[in-house]
C-alpha positions in Angstrom: -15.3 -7.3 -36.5 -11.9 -8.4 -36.1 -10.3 -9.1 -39.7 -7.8 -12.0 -39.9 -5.0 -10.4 -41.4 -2.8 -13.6 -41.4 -4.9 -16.0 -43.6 -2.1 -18.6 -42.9 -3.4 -21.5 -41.2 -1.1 -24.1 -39.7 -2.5 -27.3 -37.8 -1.3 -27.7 -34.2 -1.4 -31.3 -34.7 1.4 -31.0 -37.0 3.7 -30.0 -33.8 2.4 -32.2 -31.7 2.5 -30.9 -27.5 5.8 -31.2 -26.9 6.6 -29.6 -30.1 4.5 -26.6 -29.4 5.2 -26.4 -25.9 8.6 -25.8 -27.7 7.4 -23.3 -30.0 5.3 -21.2 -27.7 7.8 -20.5 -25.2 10.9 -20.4 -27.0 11.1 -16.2 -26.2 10.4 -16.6 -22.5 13.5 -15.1 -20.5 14.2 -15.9 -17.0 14.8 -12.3 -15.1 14.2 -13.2 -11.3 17.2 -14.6 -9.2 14.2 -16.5 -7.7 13.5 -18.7 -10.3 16.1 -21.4 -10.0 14.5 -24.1 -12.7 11.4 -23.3 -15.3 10.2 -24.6 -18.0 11.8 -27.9 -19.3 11.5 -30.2 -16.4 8.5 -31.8 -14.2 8.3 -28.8 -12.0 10.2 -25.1 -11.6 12.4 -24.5 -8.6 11.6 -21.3 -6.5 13.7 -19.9 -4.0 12.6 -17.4 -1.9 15.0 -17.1 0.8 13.4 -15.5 3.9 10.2 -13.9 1.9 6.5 -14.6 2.1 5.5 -16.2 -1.0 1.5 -15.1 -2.3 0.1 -17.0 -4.8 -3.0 -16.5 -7.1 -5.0 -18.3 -10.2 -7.5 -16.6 -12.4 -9.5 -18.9 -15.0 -10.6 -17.4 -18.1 -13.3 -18.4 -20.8 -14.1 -17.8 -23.8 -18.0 -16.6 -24.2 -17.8 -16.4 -20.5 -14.9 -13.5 -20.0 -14.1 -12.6 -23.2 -15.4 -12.5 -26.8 -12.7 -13.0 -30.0 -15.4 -10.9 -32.0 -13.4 -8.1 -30.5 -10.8 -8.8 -28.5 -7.6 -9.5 -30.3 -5.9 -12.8 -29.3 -2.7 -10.7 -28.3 -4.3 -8.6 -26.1 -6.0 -11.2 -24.8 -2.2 -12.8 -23.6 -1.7 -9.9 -22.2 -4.9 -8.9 -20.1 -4.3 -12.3 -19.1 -1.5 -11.6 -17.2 -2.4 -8.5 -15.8 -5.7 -10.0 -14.5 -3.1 -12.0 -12.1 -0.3 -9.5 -11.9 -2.6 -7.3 -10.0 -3.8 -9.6 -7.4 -0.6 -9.6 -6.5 -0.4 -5.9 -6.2 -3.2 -6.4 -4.3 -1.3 -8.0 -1.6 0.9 -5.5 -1.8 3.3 -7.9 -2.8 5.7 -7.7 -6.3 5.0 -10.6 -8.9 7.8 -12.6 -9.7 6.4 -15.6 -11.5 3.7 -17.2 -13.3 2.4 -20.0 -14.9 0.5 -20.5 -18.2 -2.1 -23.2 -19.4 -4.5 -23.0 -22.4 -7.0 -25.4 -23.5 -7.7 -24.6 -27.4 -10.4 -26.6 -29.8 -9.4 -27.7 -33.7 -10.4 -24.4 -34.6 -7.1 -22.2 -33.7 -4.2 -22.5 -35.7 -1.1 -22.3 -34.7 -0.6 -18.6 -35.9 -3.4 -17.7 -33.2 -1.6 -19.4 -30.5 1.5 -17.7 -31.5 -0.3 -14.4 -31.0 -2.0 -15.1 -27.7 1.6 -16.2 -26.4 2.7 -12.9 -28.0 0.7 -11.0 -25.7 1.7 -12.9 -22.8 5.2 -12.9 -23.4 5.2 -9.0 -23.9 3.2 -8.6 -20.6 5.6 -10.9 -18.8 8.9 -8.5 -19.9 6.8 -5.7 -19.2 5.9 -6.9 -15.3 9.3 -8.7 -14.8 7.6 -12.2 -14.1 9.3 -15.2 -15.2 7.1 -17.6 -17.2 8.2 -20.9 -15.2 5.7 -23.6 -16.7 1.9 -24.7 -17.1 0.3 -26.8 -20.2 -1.7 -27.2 -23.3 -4.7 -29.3 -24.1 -6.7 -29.8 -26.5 -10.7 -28.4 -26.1 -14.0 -29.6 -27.1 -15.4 -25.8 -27.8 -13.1 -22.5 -28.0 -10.4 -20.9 -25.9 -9.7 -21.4 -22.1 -6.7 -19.4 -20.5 -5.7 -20.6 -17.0 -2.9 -18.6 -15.2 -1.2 -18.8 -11.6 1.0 -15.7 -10.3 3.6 -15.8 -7.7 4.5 -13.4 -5.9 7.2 -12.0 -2.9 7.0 -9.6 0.2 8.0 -9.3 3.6 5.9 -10.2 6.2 5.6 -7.3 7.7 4.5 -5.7 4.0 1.4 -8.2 3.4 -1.6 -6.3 3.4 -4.8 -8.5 3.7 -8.8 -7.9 2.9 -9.3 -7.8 6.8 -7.7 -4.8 8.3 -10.2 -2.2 8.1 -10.7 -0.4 11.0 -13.3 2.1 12.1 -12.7 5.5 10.6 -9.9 4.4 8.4 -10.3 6.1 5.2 -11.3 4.4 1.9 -9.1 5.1 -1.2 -8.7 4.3 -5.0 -6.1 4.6 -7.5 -6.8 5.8 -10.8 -10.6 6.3 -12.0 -13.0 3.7 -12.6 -16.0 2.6 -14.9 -13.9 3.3 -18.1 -13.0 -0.4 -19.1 -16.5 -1.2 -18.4 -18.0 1.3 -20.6 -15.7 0.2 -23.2 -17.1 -2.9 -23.2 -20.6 -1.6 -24.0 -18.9 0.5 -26.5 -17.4 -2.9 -28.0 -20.6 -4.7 -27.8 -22.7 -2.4 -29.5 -20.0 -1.8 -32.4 -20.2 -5.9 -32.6 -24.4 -5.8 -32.9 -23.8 -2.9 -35.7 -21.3 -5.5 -37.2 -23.6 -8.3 -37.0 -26.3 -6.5 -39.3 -23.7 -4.7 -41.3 -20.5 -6.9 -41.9 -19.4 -4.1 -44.2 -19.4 -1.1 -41.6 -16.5 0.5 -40.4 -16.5 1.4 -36.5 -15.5 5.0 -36.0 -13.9 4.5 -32.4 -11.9 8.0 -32.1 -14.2 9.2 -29.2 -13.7 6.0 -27.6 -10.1 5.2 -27.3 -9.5 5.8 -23.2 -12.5 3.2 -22.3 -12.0 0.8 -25.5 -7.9 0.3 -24.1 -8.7 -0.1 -20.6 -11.5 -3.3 -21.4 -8.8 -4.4 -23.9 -5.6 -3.8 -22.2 -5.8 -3.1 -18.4 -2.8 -2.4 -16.2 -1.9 -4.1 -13.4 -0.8 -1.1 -10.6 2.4 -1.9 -10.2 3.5 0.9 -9.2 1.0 1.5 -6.2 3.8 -0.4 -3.7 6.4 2.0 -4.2 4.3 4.8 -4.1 3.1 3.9 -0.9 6.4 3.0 0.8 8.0 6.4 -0.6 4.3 8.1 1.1 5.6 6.1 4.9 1.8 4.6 4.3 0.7 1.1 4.8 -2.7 0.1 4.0 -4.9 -1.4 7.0 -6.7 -4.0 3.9 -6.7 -3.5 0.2 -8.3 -5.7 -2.6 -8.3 -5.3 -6.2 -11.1 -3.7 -8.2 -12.3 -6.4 -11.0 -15.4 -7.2 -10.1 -16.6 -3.7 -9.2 -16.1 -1.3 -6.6 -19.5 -2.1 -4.5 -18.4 -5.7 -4.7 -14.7 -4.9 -3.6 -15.8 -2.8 -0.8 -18.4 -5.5 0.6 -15.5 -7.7 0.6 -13.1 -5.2 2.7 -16.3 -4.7 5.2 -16.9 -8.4 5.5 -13.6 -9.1 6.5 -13.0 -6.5 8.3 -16.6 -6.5 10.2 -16.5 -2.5 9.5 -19.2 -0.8 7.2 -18.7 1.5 4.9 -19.7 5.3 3.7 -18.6 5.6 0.4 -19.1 9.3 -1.3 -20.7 9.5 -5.0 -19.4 13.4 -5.3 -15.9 11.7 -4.8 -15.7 8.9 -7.6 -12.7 9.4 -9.7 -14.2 9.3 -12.8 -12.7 10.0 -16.2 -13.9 13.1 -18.7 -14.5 10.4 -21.7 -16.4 8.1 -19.5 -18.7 10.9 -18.1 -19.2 11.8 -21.9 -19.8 8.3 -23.5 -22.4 7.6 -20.1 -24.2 10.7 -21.5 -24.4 9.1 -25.3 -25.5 5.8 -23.7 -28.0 7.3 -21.1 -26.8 5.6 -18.2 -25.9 6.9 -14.5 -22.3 7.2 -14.8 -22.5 6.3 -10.8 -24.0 3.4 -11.5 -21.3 2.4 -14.1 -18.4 3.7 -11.5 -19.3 1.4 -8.7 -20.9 -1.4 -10.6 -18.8 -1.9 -13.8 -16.0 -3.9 -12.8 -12.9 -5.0 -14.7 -10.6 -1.6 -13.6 -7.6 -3.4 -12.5 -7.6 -0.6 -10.2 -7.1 -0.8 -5.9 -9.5 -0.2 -3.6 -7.2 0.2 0.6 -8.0 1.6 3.6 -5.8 3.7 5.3 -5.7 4.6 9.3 -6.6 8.6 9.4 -3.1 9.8 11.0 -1.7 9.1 7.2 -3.9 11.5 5.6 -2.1 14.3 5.5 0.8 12.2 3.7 -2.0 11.4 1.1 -4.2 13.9 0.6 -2.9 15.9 -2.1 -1.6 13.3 -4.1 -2.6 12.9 -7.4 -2.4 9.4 -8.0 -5.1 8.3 -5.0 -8.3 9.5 -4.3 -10.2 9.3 -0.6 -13.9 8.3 -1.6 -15.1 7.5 2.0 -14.5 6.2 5.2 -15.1 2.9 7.2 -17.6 3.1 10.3 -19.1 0.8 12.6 -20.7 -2.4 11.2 -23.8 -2.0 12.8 -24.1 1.0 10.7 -24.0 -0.8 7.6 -22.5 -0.1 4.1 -24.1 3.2 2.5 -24.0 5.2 -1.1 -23.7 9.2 0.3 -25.4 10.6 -2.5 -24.1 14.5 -3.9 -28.0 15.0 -2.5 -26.5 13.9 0.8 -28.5 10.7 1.0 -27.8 7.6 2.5 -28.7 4.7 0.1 -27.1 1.2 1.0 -24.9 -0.3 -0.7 -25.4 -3.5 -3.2 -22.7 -5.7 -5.0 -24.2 -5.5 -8.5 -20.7 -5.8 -10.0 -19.6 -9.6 -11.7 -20.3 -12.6 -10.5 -18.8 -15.4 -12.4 -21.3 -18.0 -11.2 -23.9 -16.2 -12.0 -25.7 -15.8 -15.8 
């Protein structure tokens, strides 16, 4: 699907890993006054002062979380970053550096790794983390992306997964479902590709879901707009591997269940369309899909009033009593529990 418009082809071998170790990371700048030493020696030196350091790593595979049939190799650097960026956010925690490691097999020039580092080097200016080391190996079959974020907060401003109290509500950023439904919209474009090579994909109606599977966010922004709201989230997790899935998490940790409302899913016009065209629940796609890059927190009920009206967050439910379990309120008003049908990277 995916045309190479650079037919130039030059062997890695010819740079050898030092050599493209060179090459690949020649554009990193170093924009944190906690990075004291990156790339170019046998470790980075980090200085933190009197911070909490948070720390994440997110392994990514090719024909396991991403297909090159459609996903350019530049926005793959960059997604590749968020992915980690926003665990940080999760923590409620800013990102300050991160480290990169890529496997690639004999079949990836060196004009393809230029574009993946591309990607990443754009998302790294864009989130202000300093690219401060990793490595390159060679691979028996295709692409394998390997990244570690680091992060900084106050103690005090850590939020964890196990918080959650009874009656705290249960909020999201943004909507949900989209990047997931671009990904069926990519896959079944790739299908028609497969039987037609010479089809052109007319992706117009597609554009909101299609950009957020290629090239998420990380919420970045989510920190300052709580601190400037006076709110601090009693858990919070990130929502890639669906929102069911994210808000098991919060209740297992937190020993709390859950009501969470279907009448209140932030869900976006073009999704509710393109849910329509595919005849599926666009419920099912909202708390299932995965792969938002959006966060899921709880919040203690005294803060709602500072919340309520903003539009940035949406309230979707409320924690209860474990004992009460973890429910689906239907806009029927039924109760129907709750199951993690979202990704599971163990799983086939």
């Amino acid at each position: 699907m995916i045309e190479d418009k650079n037919p130039q082809r030059t062997s890695i071998a010819q740079l050898g890993e030092f050599g493209l170790i060179d090459h690949l990371t020649k554009n990193f700048e170093i924009t944190q006054a906690s990075t004291l030493k990156s790339i170019g020696d046998d470790a980075a030196v980090l200085d933190f002062k009197d911070k909490k350091v948070v720390v994440s790593t997110d392994l990514l595979i090719e024909g396991v979380h991403f297909d090159l049939a459609y996903m350019p190799l530049k926005h793959l650097g960059y997604k590749a970053v968020v992915v980690n960026v926003s665990d940080i956010c999760a923590m409620n925690a800013k990102a300050t550096q991160i480290t990169v490691s890529v496997a690639v097999s004999n079949r990836f020039p060196l004009e393809a790794l230029e574009e993946l580092f591309e990607g990443i080097t754009h998302a790294a200016a864009e989130y202000k983390v300093d690219v401060i080391g990793g490595d390159t190996t060679s691979s028996q079959k295709g692409l394998i992306i390997s990244i570690t974020a680091i992060g900084e907060a106050n103690e005090e401003e850590i939020v964890y997964r196990n918080g959650a109290k009874e009656t705290d509500l249960l909020v999201v950023t943004g909507d949900i479902g989209a990047a997931y439904m671009g990904l069926q919209v990519l896959e079944r474009e790739k299908q028609v590709f497969q039987v037609n090579p010479n089809s052109q994909p007319d992706l117009d109606a597609y554009t909101y879901l299609i950009e957020r599977q290629l090239k998420p966010e990380a919420r970045k922004d989510v920190r300052t707009l709580l601190h400037a709201l006076e709110i601090k989230p009693t858990s919070m997790i990130d929502i890639s591997d669906g929102l069911s899935s994210e808000i098991m998490h919060l209740c297992k940790q937190s020993n709390v269940g859950c009501n969470l409302y279907e009448d209140k899913l932030p869900l976006d016009p073009q999704l509710i369309s393109v849910c329509e065209e595919f005849d599926i629940d666009s419920t099912t796609v909202a708390i299932n899909g995965g792969e938002d890059y959006e966060l899921l927190f709880t919040i203690a009920m005294d803060d709602f009033e500072k919340i309520k009206a903003n539009p940035n967050f949406s309230i979707i439910g409320h924690m209860v009593q474990a004992s009460e379990g973890i429910h689906l309120v239907t806009r029927a008003n039924t109760r129907i529990p709750l199951k993690a049908r979202g990704w599971d990277a163990i799983k086939e």
